[in-house]
C-alpha positions in Angstrom: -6.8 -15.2 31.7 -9.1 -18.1 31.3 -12.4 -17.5 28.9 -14.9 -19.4 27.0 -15.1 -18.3 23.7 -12.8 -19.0 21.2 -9.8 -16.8 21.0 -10.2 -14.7 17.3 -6.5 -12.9 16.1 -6.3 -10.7 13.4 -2.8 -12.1 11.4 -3.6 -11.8 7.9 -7.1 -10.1 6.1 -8.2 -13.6 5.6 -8.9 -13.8 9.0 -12.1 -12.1 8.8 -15.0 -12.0 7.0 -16.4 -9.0 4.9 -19.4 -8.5 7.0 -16.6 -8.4 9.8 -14.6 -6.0 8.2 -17.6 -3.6 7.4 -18.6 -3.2 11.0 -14.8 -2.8 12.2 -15.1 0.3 9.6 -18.1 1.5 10.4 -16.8 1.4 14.2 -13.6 3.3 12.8 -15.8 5.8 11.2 -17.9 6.7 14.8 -14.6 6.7 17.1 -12.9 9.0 14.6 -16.1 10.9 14.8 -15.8 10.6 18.6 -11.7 11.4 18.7 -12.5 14.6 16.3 -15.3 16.0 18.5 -13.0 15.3 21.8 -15.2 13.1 23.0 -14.3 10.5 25.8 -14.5 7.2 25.0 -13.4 4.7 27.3 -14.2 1.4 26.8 -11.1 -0.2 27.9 -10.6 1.2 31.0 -7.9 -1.4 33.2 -7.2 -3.2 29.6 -3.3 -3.7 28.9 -2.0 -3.8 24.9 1.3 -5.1 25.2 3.4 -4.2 22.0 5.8 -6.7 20.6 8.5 -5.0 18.2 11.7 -7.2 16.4 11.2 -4.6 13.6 10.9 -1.1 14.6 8.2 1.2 13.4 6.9 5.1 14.0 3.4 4.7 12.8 2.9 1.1 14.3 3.7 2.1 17.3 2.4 5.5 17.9 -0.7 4.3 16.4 -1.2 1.1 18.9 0.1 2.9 21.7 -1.7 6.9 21.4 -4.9 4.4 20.0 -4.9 1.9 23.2 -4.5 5.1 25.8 -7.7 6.9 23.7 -9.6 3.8 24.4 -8.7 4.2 28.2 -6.2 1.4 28.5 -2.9 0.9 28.5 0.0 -0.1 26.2 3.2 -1.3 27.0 6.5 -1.6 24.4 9.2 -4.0 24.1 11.3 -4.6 21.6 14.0 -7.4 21.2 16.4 -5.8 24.1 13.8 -6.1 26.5 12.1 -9.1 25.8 13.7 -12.9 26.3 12.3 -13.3 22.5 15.9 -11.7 21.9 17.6 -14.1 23.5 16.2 -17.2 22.2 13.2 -18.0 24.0 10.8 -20.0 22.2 7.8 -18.4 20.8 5.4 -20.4 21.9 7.2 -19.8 25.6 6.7 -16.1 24.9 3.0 -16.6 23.9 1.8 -18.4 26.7 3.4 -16.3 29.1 3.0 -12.6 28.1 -0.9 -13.5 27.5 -1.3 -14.8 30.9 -0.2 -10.9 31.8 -2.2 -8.8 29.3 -5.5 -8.5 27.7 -4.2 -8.3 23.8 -1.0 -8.0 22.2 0.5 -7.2 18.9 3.7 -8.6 17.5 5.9 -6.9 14.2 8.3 -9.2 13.9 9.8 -10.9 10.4 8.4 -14.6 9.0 4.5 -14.9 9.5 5.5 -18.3 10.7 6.5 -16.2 13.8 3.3 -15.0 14.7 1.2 -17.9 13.8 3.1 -19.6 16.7 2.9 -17.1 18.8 -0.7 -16.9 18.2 -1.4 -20.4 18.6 -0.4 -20.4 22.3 -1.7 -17.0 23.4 -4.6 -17.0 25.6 -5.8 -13.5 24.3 -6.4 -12.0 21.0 -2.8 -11.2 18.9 -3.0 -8.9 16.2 -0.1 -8.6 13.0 1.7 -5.1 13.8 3.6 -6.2 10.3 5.6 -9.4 9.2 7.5 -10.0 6.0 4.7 -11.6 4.7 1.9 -9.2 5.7 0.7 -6.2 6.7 -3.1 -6.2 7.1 -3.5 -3.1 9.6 -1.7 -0.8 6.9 -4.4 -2.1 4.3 -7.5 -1.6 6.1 -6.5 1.3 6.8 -6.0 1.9 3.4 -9.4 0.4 2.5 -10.8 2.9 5.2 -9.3 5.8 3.8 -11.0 4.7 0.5 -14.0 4.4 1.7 -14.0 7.5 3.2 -13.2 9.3 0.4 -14.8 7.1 -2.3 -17.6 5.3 -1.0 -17.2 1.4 -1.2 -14.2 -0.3 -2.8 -16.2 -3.9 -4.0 -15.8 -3.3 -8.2 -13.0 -1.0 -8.4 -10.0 -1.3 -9.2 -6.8 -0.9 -7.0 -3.1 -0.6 -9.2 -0.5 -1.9 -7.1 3.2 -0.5 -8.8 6.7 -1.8 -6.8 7.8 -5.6 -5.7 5.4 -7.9 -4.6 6.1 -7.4 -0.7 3.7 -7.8 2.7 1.7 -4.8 1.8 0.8 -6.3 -1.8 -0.2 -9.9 -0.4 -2.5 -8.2 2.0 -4.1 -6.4 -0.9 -4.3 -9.7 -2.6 -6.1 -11.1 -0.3 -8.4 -7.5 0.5 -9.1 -8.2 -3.3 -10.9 -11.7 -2.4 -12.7 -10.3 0.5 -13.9 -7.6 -0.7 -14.5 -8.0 -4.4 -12.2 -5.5 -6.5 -9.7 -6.2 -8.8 -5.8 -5.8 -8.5 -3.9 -4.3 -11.3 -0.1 -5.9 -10.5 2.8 -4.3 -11.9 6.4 -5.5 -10.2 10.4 -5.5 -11.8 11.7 -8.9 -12.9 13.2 -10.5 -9.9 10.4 -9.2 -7.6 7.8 -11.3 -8.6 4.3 -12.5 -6.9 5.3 -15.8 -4.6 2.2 -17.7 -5.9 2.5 -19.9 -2.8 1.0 -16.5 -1.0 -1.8 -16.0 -3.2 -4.9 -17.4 -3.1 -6.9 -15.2 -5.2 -7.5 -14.5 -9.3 -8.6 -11.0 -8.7 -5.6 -9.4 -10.3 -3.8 -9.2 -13.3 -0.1 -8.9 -14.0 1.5 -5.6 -16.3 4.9 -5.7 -17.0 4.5 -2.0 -17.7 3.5 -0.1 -14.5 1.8 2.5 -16.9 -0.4 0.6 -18.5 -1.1 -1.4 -14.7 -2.2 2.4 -14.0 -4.9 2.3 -16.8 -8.5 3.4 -15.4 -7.7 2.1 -11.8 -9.5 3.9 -8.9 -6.7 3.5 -6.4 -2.9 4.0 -7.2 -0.6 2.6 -4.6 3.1 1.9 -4.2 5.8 1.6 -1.1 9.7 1.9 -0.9 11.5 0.2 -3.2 13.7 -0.8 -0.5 11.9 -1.9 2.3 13.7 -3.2 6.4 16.3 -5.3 6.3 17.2 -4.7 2.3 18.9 -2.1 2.5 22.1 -3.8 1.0 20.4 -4.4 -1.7 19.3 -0.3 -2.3 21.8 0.3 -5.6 20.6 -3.1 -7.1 17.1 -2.8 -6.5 17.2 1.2 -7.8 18.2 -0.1 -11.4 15.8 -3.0 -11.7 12.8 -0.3 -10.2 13.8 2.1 -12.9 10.5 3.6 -14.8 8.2 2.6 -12.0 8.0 5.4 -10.1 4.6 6.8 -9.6 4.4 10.1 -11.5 2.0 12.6 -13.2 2.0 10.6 -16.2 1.1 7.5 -15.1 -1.5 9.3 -12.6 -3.1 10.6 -16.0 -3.8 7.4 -17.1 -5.9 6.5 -13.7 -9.4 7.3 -13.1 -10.2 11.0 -13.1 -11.1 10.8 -9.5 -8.3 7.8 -8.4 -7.2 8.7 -5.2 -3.2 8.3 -4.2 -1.7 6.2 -1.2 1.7 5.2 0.2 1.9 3.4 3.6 5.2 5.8 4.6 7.9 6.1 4.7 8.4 7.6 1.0 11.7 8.7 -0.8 10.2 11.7 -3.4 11.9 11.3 -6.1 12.2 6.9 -6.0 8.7 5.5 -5.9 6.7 8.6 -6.3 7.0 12.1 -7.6 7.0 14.8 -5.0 4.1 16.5 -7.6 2.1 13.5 -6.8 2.5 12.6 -3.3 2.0 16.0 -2.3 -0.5 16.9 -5.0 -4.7 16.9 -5.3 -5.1 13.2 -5.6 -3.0 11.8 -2.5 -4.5 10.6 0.5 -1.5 9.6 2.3 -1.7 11.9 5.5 -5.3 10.5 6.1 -4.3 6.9 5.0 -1.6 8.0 7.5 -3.8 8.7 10.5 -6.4 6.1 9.9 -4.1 3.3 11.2 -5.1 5.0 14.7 -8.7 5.4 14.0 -8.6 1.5 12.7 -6.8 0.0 14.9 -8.7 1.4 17.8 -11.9 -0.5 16.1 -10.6 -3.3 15.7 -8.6 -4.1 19.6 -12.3 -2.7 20.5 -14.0 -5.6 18.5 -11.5 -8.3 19.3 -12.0 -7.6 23.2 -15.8 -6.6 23.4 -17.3 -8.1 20.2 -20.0 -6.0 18.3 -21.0 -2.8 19.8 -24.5 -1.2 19.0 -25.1 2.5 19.2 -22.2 3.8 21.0 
């Protein structure tokens, strides 16, 4: 698929601009309205997603997937046993040919390395389902639910409590774009990789409680995220006291809202009397990726959209 204009991805949330990430929101905000109300909204019609998966994933997928058919297009799966990626074909092989047979793609796969190549030889937009490095679908979804909720996020700040993984890189750089602050509190061992950051809008706790301290937004993820699990026991010791819990709620903002990207582990990360209590957001943070993601395949394939 040949076209003239340049070719824009979305692989990390420096990709785009704040004014481009306040209309993809606004755009979330009328096709929820639109999915809510049952109203048909096909703009995609004879569009194909295809849906690239080394790591597997629930939400990513039935997100991409449900999202692309609500849009009136098509999404197709494969993972590493249906795909030559499995079997050693080069990425930028992979690149060039699936996007010669689709209209978008998104990859979740491990090193963002990965996708950039991928990316750079793809003739149609690619979008980061998740890589080791990032996850910038799961924060703007995040920053969506927020907004929904809260009105805008620019000034506030966000307390981020667990290792410094995908998730918190992508809020590091949400930070820049959007002007808040990140309150950073991580175990020894799991440190910020400073060669990831390129932003000053955070500041390090070594206690998670006092990270907590007057923050709008409390957010944390398994301590044990895909392909550590051999590290669980070791990783349960050195996260001991971080868990998210009443107390260190009480020390947040009287109106701070609650958000985990999912799976959780009650009990581990976060209290069950949080997670399930007044403050969380997670089920909507939850189902926002779909609302989201459907704004942003629509802007990457048809640009702005007025009044529709």
């Amino acid at each position: 698929m040949s076209t003239t204009k340049p070719i824009k991805h979305f692989l990390q949330l420096s990709d785009f601009t704040r004014e481009e990430f306040e209309y993809v929101i606004e755009r979330a905000s009328v096709i929820k309205a639109k999915f809510k109300n049952y109203e048909i909204y096909h703009p995609l019609i004879d569009r194909t997603l295809v849906m690239v998966f080394e790591k597997n994933s629930t939400r990513t997928r039935l997100s991409f997937e449900a999202g692309m058919h609500q849009l009136g297009g098509a999404a197709i799966y494969l993972n590493t046993r249906d795909s030559q990626l499995g079997r050693g074909e080069p990425v930028e092989d992979a690149g060039q040919v699936m996007s010669r047979m689709c209209d978008i793609i998104m990859v979740r796969t491990f090193g963002q390395d990965i996708i950039e190549r991928f990316a750079a030889n793809s003739r149609v937009p690619v979008i980061n389902g998740l890589t080791n490095e990032h996850h910038p679908c799961q924060v703007l979804a995040d920053i969506f639910t927020y907004v929904e909720h809260r009105g805008s996020i620019t000034g506030k700040t966000v307390a981020w409590i667990g290792d410094a993984n995908n998730m918190l890189y992508s809020w590091l750089q949400a930070a820049e774009v959007f002007g808040f602050h990140l309150n950073v509190s991580t175990p020894k061992g799991y440190d910020i990789d400073q060669s990831l950051v390129s932003t000053e809008r955070y500041t390090f706790f070594a206690n998670p409680s006092d990270a907590c301290e007057g923050a709008h937004l409390v957010n944390t993820d398994v301590w044990t995220s895909m392909g550590y699990e051999k590290e669980n026991a070791e990783r349960l010791a050195a996260f001991d006291g971080f868990i998210v819990d009443s107390a260190k709620m009480a020390r947040a903002s009287k109106d701070a809202l609650f958000m985990h990207c999912l799976p959780a582990h009650r009990g581990e990360e976060v209290s069950a009397d949080v997670i399930d209590g007044p403050q969380s957001v997670v089920w909507d943070e939850a189902e926002n990726r779909l609302h989201v993601q459907k704004a942003l395949i629509e802007y990457l394939l048809l640009g702005r959209i007025e009044n529709k």
